[in-house]
Backbone and ligand atoms as CSV (ligand in chain L), in Angstrom:
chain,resi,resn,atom,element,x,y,z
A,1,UNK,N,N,18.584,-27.258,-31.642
A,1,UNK,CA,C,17.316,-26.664,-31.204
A,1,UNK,C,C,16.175,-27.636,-31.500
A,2,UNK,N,N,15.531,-27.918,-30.484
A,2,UNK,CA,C,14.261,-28.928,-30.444
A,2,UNK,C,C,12.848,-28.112,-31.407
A,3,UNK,N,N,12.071,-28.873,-31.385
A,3,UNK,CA,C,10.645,-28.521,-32.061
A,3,UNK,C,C,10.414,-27.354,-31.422
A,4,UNK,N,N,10.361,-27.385,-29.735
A,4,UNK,CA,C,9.357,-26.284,-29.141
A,4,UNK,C,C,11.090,-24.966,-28.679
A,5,UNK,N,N,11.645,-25.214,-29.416
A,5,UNK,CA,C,12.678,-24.302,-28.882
A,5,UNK,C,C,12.373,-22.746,-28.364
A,6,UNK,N,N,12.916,-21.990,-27.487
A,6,UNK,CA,C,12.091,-20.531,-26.977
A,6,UNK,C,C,11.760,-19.726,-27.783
A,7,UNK,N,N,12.716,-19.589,-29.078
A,7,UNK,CA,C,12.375,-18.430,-30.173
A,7,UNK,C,C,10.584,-18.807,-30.653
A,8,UNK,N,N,10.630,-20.009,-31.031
A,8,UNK,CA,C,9.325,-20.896,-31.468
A,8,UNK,C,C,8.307,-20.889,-30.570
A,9,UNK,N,N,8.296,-20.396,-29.186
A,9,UNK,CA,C,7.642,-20.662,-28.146
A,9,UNK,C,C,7.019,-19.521,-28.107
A,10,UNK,N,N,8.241,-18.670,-28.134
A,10,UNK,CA,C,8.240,-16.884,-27.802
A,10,UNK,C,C,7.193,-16.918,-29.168
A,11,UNK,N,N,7.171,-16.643,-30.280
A,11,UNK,CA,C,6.502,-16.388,-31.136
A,11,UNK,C,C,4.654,-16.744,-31.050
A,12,UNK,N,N,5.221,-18.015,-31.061
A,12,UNK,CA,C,3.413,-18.736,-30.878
A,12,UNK,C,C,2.775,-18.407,-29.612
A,13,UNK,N,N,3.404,-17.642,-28.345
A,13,UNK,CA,C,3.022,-17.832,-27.719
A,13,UNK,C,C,1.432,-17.155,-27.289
A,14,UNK,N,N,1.175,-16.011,-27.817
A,14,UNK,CA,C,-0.116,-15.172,-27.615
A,14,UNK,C,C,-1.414,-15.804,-28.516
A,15,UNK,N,N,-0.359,-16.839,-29.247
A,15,UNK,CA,C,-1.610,-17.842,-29.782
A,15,UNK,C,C,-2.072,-19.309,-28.847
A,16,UNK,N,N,-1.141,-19.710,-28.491
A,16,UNK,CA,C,-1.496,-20.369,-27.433
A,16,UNK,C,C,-1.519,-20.314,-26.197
A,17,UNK,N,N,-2.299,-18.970,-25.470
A,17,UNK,CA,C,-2.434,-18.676,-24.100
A,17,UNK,C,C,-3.839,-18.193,-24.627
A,18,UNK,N,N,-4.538,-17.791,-25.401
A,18,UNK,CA,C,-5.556,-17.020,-25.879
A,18,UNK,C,C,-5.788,-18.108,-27.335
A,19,UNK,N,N,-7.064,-17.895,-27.620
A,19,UNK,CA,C,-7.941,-18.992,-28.078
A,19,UNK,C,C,-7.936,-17.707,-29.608
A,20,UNK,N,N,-6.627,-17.336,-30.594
A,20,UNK,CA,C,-7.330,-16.730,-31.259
A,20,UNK,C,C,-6.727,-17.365,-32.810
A,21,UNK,N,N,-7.908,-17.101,-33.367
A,21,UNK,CA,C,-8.036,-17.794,-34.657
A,21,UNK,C,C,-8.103,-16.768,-35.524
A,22,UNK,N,N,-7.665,-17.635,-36.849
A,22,UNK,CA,C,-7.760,-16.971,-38.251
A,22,UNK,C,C,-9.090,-16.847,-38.531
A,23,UNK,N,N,-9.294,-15.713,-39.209
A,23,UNK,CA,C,-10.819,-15.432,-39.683
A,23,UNK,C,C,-10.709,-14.999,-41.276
A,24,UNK,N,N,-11.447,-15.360,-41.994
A,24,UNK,CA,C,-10.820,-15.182,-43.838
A,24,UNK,C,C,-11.916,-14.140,-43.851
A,25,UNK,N,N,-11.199,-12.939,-44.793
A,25,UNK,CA,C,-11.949,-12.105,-45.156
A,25,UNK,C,C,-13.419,-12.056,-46.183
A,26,UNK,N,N,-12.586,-13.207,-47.019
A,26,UNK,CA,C,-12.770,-13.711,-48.514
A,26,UNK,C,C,-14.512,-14.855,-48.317
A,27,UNK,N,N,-13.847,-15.850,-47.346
A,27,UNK,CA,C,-15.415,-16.633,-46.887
A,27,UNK,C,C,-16.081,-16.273,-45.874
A,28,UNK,N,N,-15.019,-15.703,-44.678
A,28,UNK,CA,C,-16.098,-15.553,-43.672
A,28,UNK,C,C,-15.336,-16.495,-42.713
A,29,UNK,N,N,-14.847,-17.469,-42.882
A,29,UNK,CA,C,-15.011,-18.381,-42.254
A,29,UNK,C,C,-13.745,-18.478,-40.948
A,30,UNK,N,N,-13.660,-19.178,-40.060
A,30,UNK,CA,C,-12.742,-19.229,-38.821
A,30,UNK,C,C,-11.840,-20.714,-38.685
A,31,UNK,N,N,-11.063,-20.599,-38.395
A,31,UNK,CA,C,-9.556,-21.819,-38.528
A,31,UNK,C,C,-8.929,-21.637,-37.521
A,32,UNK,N,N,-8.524,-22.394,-36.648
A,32,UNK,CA,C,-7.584,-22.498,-35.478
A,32,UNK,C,C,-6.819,-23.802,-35.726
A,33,UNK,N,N,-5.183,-23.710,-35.617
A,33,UNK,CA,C,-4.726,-22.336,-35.447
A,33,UNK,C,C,-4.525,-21.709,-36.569
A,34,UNK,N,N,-4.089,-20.679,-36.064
A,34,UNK,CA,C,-4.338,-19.268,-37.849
A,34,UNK,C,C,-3.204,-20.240,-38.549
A,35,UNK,N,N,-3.401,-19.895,-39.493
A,35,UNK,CA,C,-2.596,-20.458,-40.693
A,35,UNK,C,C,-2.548,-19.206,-41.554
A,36,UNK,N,N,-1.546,-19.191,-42.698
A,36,UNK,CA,C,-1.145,-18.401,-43.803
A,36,UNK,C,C,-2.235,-18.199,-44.439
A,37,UNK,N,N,-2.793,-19.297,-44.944
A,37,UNK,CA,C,-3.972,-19.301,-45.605
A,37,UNK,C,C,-5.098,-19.824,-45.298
A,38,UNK,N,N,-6.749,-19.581,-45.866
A,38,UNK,CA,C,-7.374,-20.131,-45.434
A,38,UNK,C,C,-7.982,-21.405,-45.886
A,39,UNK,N,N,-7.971,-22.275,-44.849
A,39,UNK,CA,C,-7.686,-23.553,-45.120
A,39,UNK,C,C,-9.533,-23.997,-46.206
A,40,UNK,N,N,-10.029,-23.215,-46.457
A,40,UNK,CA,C,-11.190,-23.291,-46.932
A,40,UNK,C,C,-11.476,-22.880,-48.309
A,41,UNK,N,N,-10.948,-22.045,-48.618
A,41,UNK,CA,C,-11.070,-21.097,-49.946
A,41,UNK,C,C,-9.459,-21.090,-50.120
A,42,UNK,N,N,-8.589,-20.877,-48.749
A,42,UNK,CA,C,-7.110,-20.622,-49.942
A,42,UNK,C,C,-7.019,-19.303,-50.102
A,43,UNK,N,N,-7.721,-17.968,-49.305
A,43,UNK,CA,C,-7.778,-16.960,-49.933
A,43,UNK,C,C,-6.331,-16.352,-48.403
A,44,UNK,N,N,-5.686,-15.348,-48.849
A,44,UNK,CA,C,-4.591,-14.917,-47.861
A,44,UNK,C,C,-4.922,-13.585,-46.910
A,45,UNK,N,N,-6.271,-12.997,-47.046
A,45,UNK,CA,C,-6.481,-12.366,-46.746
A,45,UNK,C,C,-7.009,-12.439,-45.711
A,46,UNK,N,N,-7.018,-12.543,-44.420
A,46,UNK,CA,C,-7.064,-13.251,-43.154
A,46,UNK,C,C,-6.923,-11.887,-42.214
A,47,UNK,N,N,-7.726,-12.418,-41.158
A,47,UNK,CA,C,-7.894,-11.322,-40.445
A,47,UNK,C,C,-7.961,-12.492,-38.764
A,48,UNK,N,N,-7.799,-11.795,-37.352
A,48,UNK,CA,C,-8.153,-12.561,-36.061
A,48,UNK,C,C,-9.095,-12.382,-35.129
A,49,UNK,N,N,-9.655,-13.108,-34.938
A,49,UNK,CA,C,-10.957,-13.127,-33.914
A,49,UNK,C,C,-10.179,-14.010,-32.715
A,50,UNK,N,N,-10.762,-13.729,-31.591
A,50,UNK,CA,C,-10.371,-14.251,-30.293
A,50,UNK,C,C,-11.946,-15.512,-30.234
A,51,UNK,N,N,-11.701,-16.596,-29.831
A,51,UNK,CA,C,-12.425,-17.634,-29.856
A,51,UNK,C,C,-13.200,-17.536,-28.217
A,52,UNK,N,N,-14.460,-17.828,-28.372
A,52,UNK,CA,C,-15.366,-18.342,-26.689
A,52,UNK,C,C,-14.122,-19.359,-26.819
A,53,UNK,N,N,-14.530,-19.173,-24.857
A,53,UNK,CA,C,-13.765,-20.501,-24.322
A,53,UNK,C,C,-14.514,-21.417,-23.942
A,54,UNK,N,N,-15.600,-21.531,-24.279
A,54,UNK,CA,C,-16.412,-22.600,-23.834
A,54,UNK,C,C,-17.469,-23.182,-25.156
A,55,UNK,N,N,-17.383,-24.726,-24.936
A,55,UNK,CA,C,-17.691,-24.917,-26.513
A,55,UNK,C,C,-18.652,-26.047,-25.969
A,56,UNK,N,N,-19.111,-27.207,-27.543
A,56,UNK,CA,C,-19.743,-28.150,-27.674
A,56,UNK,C,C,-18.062,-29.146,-28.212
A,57,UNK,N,N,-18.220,-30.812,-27.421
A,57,UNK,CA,C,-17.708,-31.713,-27.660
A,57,UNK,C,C,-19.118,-32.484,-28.802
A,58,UNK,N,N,-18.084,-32.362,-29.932
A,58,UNK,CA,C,-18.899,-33.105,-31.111
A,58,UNK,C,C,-18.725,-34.339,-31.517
A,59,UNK,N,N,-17.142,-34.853,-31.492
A,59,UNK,CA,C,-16.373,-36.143,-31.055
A,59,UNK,C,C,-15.491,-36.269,-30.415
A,60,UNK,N,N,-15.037,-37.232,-30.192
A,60,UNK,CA,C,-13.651,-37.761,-29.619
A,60,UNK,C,C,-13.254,-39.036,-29.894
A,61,UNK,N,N,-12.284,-39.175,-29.655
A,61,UNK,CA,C,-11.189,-40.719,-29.822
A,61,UNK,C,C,-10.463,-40.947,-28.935
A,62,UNK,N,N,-10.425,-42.473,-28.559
A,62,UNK,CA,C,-9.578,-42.733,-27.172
A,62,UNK,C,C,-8.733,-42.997,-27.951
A,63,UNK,N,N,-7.174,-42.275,-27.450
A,63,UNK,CA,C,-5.944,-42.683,-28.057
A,63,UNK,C,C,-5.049,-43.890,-26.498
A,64,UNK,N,N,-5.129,-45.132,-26.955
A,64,UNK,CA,C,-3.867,-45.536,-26.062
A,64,UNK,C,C,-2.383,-45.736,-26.453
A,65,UNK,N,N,-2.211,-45.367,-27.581
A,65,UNK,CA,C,-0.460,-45.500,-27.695
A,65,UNK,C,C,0.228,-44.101,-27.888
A,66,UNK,N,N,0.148,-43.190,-27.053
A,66,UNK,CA,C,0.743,-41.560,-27.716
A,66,UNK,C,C,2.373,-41.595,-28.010
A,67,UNK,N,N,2.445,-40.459,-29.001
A,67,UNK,CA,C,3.943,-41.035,-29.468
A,67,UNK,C,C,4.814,-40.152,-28.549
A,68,UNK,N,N,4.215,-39.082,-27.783
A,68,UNK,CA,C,5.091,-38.319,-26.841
A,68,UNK,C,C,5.615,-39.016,-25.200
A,69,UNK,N,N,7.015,-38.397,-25.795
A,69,UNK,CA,C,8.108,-38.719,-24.700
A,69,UNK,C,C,7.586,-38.312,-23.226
A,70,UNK,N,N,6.743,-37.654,-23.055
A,70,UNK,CA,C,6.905,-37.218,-21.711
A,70,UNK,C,C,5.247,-37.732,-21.140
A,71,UNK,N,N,4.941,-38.805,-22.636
A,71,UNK,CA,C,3.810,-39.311,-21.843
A,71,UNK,C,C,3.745,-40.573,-20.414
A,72,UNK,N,N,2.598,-39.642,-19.068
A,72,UNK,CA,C,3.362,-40.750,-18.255
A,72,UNK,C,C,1.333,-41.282,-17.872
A,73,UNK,N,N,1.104,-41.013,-19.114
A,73,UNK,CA,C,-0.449,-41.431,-18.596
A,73,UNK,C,C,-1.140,-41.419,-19.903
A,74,UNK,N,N,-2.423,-42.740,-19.980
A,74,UNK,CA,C,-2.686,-43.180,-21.057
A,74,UNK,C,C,-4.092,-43.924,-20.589
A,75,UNK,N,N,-4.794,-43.895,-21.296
A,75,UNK,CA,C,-5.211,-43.307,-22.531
A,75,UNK,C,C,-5.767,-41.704,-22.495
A,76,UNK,N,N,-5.768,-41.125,-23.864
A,76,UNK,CA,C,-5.832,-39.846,-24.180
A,76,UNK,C,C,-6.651,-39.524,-24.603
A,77,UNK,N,N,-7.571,-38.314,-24.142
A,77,UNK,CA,C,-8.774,-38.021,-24.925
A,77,UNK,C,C,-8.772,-37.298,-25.930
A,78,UNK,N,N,-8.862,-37.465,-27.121
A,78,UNK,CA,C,-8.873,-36.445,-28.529
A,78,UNK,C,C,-10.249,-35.787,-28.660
A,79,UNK,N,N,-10.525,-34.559,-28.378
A,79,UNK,CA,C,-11.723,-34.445,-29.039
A,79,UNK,C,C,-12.216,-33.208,-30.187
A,80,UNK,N,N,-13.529,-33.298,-31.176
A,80,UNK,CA,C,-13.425,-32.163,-32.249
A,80,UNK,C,C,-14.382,-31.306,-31.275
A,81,UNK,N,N,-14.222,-30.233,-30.885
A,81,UNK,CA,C,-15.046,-29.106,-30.125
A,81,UNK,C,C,-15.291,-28.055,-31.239
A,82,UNK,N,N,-16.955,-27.937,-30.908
A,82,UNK,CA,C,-17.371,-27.128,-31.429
A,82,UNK,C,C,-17.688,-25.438,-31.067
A,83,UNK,N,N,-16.601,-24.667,-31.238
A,83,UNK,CA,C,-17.003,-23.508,-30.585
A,83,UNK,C,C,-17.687,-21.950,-30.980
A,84,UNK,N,N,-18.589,-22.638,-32.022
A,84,UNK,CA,C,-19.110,-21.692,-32.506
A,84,UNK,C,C,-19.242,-20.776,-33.769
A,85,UNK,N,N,-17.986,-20.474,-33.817
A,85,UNK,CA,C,-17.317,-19.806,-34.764
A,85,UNK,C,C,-16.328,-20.643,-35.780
A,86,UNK,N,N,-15.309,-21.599,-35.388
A,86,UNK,CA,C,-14.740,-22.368,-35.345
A,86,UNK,C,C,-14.732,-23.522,-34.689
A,87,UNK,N,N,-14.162,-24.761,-35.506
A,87,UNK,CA,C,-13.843,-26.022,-34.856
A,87,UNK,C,C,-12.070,-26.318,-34.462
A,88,UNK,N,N,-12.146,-27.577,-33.543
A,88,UNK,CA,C,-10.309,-27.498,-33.598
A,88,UNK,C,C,-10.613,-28.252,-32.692
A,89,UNK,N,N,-9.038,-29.271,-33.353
A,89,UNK,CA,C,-9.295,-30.332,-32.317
A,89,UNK,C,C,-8.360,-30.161,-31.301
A,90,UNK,N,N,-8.599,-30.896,-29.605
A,90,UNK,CA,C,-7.722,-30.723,-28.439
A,90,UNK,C,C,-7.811,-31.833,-27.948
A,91,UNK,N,N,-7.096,-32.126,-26.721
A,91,UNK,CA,C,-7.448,-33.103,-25.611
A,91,UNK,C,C,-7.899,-32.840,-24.443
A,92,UNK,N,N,-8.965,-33.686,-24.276
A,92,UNK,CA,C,-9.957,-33.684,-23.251
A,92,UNK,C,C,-9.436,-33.984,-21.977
A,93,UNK,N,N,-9.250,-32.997,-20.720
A,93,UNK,CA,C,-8.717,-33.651,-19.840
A,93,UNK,C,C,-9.956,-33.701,-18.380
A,94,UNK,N,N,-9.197,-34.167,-17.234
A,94,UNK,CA,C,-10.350,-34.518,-15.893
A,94,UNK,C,C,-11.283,-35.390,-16.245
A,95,UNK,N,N,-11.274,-36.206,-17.071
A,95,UNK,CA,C,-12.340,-36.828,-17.460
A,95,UNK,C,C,-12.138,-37.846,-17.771
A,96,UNK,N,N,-12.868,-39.307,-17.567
A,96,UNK,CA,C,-12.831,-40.931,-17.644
A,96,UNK,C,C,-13.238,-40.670,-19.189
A,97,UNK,N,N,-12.756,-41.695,-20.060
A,97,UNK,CA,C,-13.475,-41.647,-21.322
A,97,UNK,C,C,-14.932,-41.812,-20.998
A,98,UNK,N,N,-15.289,-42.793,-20.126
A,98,UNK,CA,C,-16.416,-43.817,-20.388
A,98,UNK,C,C,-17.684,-42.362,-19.701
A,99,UNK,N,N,-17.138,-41.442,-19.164
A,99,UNK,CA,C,-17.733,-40.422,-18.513
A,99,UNK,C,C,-18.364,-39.146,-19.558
A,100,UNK,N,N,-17.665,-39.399,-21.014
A,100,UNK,CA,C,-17.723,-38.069,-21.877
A,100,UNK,C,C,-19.009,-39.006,-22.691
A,101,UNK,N,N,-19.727,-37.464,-22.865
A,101,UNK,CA,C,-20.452,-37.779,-24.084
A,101,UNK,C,C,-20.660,-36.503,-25.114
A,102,UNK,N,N,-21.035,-36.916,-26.451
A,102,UNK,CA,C,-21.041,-36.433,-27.572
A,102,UNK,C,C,-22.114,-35.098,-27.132
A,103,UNK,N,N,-21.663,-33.630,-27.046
A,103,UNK,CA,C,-22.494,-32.651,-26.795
A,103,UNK,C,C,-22.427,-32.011,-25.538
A,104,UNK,N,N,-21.593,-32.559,-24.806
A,104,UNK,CA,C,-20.898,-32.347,-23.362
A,104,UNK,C,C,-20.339,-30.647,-23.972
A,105,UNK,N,N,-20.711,-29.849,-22.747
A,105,UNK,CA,C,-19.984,-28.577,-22.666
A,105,UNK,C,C,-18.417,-28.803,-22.252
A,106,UNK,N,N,-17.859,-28.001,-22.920
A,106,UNK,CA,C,-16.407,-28.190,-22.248
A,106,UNK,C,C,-15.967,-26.195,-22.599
A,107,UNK,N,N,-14.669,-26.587,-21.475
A,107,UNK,CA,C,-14.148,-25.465,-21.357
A,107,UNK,C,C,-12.709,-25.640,-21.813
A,108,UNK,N,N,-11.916,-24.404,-21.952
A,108,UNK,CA,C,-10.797,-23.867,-22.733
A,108,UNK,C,C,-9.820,-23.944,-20.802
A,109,UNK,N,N,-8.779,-24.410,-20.534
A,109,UNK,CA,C,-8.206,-24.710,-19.983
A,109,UNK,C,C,-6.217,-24.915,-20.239
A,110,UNK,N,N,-5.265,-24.122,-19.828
A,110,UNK,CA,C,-4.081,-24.468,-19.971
A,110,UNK,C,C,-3.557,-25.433,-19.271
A,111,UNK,N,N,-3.180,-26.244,-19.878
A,111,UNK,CA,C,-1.876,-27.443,-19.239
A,111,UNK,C,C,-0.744,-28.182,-20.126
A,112,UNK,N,N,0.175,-28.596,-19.265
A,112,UNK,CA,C,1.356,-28.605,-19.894
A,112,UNK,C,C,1.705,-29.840,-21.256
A,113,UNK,N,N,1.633,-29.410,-22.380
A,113,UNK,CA,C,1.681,-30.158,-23.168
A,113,UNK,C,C,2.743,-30.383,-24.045
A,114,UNK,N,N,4.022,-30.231,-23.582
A,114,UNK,CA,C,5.355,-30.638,-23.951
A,114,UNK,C,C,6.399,-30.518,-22.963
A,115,UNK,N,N,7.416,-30.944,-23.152
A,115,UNK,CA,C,8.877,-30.300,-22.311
A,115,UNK,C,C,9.873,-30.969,-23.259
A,116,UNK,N,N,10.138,-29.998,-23.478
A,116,UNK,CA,C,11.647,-29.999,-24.521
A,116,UNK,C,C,12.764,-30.696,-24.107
A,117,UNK,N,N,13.364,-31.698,-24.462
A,117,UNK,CA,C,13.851,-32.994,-24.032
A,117,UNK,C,C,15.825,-32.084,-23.844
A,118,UNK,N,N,15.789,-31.424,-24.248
A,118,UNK,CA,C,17.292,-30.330,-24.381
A,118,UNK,C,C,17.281,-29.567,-23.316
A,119,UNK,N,N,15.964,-28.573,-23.142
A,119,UNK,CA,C,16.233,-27.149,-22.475
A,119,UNK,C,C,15.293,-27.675,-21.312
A,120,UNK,N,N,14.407,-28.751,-21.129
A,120,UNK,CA,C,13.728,-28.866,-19.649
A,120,UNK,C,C,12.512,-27.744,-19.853
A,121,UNK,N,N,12.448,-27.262,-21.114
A,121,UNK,CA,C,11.481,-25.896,-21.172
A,121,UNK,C,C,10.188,-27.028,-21.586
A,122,UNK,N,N,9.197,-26.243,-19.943
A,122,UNK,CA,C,7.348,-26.507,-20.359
A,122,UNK,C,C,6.858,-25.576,-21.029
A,123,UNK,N,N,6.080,-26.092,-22.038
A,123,UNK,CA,C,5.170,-25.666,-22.841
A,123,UNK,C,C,3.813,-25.837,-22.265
A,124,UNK,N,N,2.928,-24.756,-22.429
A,124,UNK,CA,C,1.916,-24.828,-21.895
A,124,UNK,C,C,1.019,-24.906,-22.942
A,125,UNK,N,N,-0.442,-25.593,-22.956
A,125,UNK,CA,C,-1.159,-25.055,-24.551
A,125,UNK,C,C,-2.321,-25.028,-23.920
A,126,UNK,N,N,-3.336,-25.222,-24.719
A,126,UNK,CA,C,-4.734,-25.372,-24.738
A,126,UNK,C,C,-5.298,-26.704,-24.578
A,127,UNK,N,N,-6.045,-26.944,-23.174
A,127,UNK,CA,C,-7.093,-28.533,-23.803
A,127,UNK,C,C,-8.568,-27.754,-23.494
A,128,UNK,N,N,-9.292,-28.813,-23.214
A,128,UNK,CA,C,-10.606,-28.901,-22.611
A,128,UNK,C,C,-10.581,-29.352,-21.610
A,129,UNK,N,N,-11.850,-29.478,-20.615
A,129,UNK,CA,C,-12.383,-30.222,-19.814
A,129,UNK,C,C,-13.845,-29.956,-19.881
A,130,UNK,N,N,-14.632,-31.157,-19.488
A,130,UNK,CA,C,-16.370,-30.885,-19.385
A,130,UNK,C,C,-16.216,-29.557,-18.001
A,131,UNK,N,N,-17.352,-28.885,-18.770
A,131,UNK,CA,C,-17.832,-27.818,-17.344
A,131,UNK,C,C,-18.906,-28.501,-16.761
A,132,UNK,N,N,-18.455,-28.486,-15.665
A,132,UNK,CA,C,-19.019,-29.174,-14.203
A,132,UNK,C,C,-20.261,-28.279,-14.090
A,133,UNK,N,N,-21.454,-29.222,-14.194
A,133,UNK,CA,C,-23.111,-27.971,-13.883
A,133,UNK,C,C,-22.751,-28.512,-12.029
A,134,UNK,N,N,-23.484,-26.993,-11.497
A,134,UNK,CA,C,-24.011,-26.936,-10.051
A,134,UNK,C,C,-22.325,-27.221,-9.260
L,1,ZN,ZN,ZN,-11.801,-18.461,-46.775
């Protein structure tokens, strides 16, 4: 059984079709993706908020060497989006690097970000893209 095997898929999956994050009771504070604990305080008492899909690009990084197998295109946009509630990082897609800038709106968007080298099974997740004004 690979990384993204179906049981693993099946499980995560209402977390990665929907933007929803851990919320700590204890600080307040928001983490994507939920984790056990909160990655801030450490406290276990965690609760979920559903995340806006539309955020602030705060950084990014051009990646040109990705270590995934099913990469057939390069370079990669990494970026930290700010959405309000929470931060979390994704990849930036539709977009030239030289085209993004720091504060750019972007939107919450699914595309395929694995295929399981065993079962041929796509994984779908979460990126961005800038929202297009007019
Ligand atoms: Zn906390």
């Amino acid at each position: 059984m690979g990384e993204w095997s179906s049981a693993r898929v099946w499980r995560s999956r209402v977390y990665r079709y929907r933007l929803i994050a851990g919320r700590c009771r204890s600080c307040g504070r928001a983490h994507y993706p939920p984790a056990n604990a909160c990655p801030y305080c450490g406290s276990r008492d965690l609760d979920e908020v559903e995340l806006p899909r539309v955020g602030r690009l705060i950084s990014y990084s051009v990646v040109y060497a990705t270590p995934f197998e099913d990469r057939d295109r390069s370079p990669v946009v990494i970026g930290l989006i700010d959405l309000g509630i929470a931060r979390l990082v994704a990849e930036v897609v539709d977009v030239k690097p030289g085209d993004l800038r720091v504060g750019d709106r972007v939107e919450a968007v699914f595309r395929r970000i694995a295929v399981d080298g065993n079962t041929g099974l796509i994984v779908y997740g979460i990126k961005f893209r800038p929202v297009r004004v007019g």
